[in-house]
MILUM-733847 format. One line per 4 residues: their letters; for each residue x, y, z of C-alpha. Coordinates in pm, whole numbers, plus 50000, padded with zeros to 5 digits. Example, Ala and Ser with C-alpha at 12.3 -4.5 7.8 and 13.67 -1.06 7.14 Angstrom:
<pts>
as> 51230/49550/50780 ~ 51367/49894/50714
</pts>
This chain:
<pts>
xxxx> 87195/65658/48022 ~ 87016/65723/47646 ~ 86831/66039/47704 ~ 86570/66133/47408
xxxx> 86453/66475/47438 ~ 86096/66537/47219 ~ 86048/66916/47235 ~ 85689/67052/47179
xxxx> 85779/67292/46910 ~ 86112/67486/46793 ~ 85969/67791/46954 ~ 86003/67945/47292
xxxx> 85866/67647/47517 ~ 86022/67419/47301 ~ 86362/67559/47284 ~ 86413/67723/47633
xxxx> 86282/67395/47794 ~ 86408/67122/47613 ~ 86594/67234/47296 ~ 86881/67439/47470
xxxx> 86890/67271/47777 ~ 86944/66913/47564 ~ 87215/67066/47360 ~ 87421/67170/47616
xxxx> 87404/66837/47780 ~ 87542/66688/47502 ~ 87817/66926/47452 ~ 87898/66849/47805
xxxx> 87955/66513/47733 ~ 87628/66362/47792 ~ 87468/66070/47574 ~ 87161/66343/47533
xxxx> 86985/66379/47159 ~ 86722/66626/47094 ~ 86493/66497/46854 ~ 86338/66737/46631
xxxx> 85963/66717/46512 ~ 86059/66575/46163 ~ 86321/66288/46281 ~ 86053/66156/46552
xxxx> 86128/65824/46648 ~ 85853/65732/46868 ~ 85611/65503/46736 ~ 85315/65355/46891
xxxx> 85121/65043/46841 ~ 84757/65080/46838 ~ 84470/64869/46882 ~ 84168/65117/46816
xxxx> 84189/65403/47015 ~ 84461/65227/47321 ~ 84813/65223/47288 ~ 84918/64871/47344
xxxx> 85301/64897/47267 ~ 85553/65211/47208 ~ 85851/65102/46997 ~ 86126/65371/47137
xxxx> 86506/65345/47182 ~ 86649/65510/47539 ~ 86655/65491/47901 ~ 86500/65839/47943
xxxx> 86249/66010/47717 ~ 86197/66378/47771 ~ 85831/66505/47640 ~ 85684/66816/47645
xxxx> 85340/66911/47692 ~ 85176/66595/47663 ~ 84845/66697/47558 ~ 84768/66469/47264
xxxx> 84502/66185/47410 ~ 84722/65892/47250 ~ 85091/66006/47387 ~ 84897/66055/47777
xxxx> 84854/65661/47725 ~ 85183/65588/47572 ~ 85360/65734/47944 ~ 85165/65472/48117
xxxx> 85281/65209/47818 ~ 85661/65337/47839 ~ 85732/65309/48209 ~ 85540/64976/48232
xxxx> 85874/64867/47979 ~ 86107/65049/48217 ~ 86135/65317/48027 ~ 86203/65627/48251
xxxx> 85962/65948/48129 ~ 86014/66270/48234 ~ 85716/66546/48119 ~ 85776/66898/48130
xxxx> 85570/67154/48147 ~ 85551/67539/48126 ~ 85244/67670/48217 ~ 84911/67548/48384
xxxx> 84672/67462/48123 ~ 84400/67424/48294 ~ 84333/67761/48407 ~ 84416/67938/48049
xxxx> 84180/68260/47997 ~ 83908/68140/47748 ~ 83974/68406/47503 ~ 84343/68304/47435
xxxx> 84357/68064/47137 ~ 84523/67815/47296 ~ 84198/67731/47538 ~ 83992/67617/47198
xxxx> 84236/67379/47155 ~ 84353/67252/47504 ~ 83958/67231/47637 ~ 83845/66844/47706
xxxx> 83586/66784/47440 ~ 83766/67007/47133 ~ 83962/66722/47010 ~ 84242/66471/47064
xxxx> 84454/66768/47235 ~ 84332/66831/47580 ~ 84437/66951/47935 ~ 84294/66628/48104
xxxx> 84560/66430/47878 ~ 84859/66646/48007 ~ 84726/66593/48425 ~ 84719/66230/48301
xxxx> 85059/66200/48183 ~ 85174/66419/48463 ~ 84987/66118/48697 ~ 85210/65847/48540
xxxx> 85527/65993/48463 ~ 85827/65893/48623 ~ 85899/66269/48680 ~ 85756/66623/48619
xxxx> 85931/66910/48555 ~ 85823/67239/48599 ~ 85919/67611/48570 ~ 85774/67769/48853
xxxx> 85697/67603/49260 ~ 85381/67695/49215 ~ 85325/67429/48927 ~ 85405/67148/49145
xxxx> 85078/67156/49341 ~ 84893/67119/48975 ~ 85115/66877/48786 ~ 85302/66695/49067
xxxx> 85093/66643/49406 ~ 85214/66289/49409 ~ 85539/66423/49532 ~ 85786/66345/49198
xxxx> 85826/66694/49088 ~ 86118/66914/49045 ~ 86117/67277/48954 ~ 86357/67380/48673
xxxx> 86319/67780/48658 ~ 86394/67916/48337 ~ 86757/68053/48230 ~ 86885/68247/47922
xxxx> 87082/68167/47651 ~ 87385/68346/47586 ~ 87280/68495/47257 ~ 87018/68768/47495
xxxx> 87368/68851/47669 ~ 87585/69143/47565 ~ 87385/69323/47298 ~ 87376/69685/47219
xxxx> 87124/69910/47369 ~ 87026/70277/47244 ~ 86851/70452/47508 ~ 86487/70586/47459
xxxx> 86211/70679/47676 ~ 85954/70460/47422 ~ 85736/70219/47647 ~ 85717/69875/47484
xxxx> 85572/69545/47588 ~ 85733/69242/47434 ~ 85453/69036/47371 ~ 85157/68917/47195
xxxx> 84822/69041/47297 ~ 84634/68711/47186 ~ 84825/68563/47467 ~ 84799/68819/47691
xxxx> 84397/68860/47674 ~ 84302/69030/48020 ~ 84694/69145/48090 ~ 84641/69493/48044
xxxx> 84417/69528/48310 ~ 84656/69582/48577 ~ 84774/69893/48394 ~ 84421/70037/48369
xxxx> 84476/70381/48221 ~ 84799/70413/48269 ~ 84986/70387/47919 ~ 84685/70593/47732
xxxx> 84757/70887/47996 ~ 85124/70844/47885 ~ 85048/70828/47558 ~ 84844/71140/47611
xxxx> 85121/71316/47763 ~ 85335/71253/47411 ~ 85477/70874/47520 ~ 85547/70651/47284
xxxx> 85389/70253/47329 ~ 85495/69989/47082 ~ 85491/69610/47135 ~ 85705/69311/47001
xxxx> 85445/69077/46843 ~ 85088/69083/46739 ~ 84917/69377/46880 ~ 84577/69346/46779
xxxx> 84347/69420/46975 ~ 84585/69594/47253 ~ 84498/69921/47156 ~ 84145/69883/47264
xxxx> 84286/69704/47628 ~ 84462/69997/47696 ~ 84232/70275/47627 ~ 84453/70407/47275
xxxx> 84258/70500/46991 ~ 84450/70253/46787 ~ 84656/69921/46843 ~ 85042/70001/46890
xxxx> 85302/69959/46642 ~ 85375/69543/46631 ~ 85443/69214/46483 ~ 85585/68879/46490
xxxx> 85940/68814/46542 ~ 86141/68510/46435 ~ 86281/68371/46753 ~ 86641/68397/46668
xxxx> 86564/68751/46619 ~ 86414/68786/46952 ~ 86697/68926/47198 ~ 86744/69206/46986
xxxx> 86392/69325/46948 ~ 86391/69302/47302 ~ 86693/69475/47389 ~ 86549/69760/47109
xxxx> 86302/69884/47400 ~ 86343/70192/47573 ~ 86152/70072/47885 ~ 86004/69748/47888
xxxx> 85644/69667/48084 ~ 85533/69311/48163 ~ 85175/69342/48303 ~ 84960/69053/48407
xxxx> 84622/68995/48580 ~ 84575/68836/48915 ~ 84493/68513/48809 ~ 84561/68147/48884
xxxx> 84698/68096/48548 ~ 84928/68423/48629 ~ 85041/68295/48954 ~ 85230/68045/48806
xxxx> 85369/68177/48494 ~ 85779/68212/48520 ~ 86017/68502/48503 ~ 86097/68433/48181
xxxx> 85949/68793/48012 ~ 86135/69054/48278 ~ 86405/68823/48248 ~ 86484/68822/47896
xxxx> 86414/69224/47954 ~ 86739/69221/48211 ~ 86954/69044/48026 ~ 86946/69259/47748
xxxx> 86957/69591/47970 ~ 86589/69720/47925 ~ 86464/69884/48262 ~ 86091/69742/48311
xxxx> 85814/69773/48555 ~ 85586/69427/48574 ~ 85279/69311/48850 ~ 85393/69139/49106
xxxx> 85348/68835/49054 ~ 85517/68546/49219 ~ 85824/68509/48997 ~ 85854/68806/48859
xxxx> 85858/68933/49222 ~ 86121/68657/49279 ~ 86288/68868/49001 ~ 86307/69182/49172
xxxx> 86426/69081/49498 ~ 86726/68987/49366 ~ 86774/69339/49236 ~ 86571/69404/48872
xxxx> 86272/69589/48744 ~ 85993/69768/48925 ~ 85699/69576/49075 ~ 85363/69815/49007
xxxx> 85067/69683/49199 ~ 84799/69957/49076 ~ 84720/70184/48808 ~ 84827/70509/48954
xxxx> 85187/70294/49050 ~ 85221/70224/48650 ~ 85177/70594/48599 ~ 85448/70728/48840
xxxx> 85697/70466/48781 ~ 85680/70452/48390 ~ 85653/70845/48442 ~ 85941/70823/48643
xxxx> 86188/70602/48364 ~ 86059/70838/48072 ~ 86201/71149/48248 ~ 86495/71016/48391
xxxx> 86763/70861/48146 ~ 87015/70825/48462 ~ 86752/70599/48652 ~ 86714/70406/48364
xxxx> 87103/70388/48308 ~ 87079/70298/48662 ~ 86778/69983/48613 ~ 86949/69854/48316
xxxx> 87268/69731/48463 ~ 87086/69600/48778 ~ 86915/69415/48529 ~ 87165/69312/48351
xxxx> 87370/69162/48690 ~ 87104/68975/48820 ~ 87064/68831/48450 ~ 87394/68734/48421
xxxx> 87384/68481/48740 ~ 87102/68313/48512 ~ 87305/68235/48267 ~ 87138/67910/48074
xxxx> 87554/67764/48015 ~ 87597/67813/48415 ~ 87289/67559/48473 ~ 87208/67352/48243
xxxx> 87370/67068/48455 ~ 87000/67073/48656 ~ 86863/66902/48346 ~ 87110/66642/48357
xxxx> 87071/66600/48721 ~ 86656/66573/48687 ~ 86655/66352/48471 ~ 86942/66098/48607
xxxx> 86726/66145/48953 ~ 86408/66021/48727 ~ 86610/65722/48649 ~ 86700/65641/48950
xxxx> 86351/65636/49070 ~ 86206/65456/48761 ~ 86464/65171/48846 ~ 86383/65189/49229
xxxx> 86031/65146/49175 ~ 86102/64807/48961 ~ 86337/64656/49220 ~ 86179/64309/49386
xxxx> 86093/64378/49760 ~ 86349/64281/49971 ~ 86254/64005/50216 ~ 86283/64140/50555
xx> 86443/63924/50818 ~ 86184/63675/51007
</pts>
């Protein structure tokens, strides 16, 4: 089974949800190539704006994010040719807040890049992946969905840690437009009381969301440096709003915060309380919870001696090595069903 594995990007989505994942299938023995955005090998055969042909090489072809009006149509084109397609997908697009950059250029009517493309291509495919249950009901009501939950690579496993009481939020507030809320005044009271607040990636405009009288200490990280800027926290937060976009967002942020032994406190949130049940982080409802529990971790180094290697177990049964077979196994199910649904009808028995 020839298993072609397009990745949106060579960022997170790209690499925790098809990059990784298709490299350890091939090291496991698996006829699996990830195919990088320069060595594309997909072509398509237009006739003004309508695919009629795609000229593509495998059993199995693993996209990501299929928001690009043309590549919606080539699904369709692929499995009519018995190719099996798989799309993947992350997060639901539909319901991004309007003042996160990405809405611009998902929004029907902006361009060739929409979110109507990706429910399309979701419609035909043979399967749809997704990283959270709750992104089945928007991506795979017709019943061929399968939830692949995000796991770790080993490079967020086993790095140093130097204690701190310094409150940090690993992530960038562009993305993150109305996350803050939750916290209310929590952090600036913190601050206040002599706290220190940085965050790991653009913080512009965070300051403001938080009540500070200037945005925190930031910037962009390469992704391979990632893990470590991470695991540099002293207590990690992961706020978000109560939204539909929120409710099915992964685990992915307190996740990455276990694994590399940072005690956090996060909303609770479906996954993220998924997360804690199975022994990590703090869940903080309300503004007055964010005060006493990130109140709490500043003054107490043993309690966060004590979060950080409850983190770190329940991180280390998510091991990406230790399940990367459920790619494998998704996509050799999506097979099977793309060749089931192109076997002649039986003739039953007069």
């Amino acid at each position: 089974m020839k298993t072609l594995v397009y990745p949106s990007d060579s960022y997170g989505c790209g690499s925790f949800r098809a990059i990784w994942p298709g490299e350890h299938c091939a090291a496991a023995g698996h006829d699996v190539e990830v195919v990088r955005a320069k060595d594309r090998r997909v072509r398509l055969v237009m006739e003004d704006n309508t695919v009629k042909d795609v000229l593509v090489d495998a059993d199995v072809v693993v996209l990501q994010r299929v928001t690009h009006a043309y590549m919606a149509q080539a699904v369709a084109v692929m499995r009519a040719k018995g190719v099996t397609v798989v799309v993947d997908v992350d997060d639901d697009l539909s319901s991004i807040h309007p003042s996160n950059p990405a809405w611009a250029v998902h929004r029907p009517g902006a361009g060739q890049h929409s979110w109507h493309n990706l429910a399309l291509a979701c419609r035909e495919a043979s399967l749809v992946t997704v990283s959270t249950p709750a992104l089945l009901d928007v991506y795979a009501r017709h019943g061929r969905g399968h939830v692949l939950p995000n796991y770790l690579p080993d490079q967020y496993y086993g790095l140093p840690r130097i204690d701190s009481d310094v409150i940090g939020w690993p992530a960038s507030f562009h993305s993150h437009p109305n996350d803050a809320e939750p916290v209310g005044g929590a952090v600036a009271r913190l601050v206040d009381e002599g706290a220190g607040f940085v965050m790991r990636g653009d913080a512009t405009g965070a300051g403001r969301a938080f009540g500070l009288a200037a945005d925190p200490v930031g910037g962009g990280v390469p992704i391979e440096e990632w893990p470590s800027a991470v695991a540099a926290l002293g207590i990690g937060i992961a706020p978000l709003a109560d939204t539909k976009f929120n409710s099915a967002k992964s685990w992915l942020k307190p996740l990455e915060m276990s694994a590399a032994g940072v005690p956090w406190v996060a909303s609770p949130r479906a996954e993220y309380v998924r997360l804690h049940k199975m022994g990590a982080g703090i869940l903080a409802d309300r503004p007055r919870v964010w005060y006493r529990e990130l109140k709490r971790l500043r003054e107490s180094a043993a309690l966060r001696q004590e979060l950080s290697e409850a983190g770190r177990a329940v991180a280390e049964q998510l091991r990406l090595r230790d399940h990367s077979w459920r790619w494998m196994d998704a996509w050799t199910r999506a097979y099977e069903m793309q060749r089931a649904s192109r076997r002649p009808a039986t003739a039953i028995p007069a």
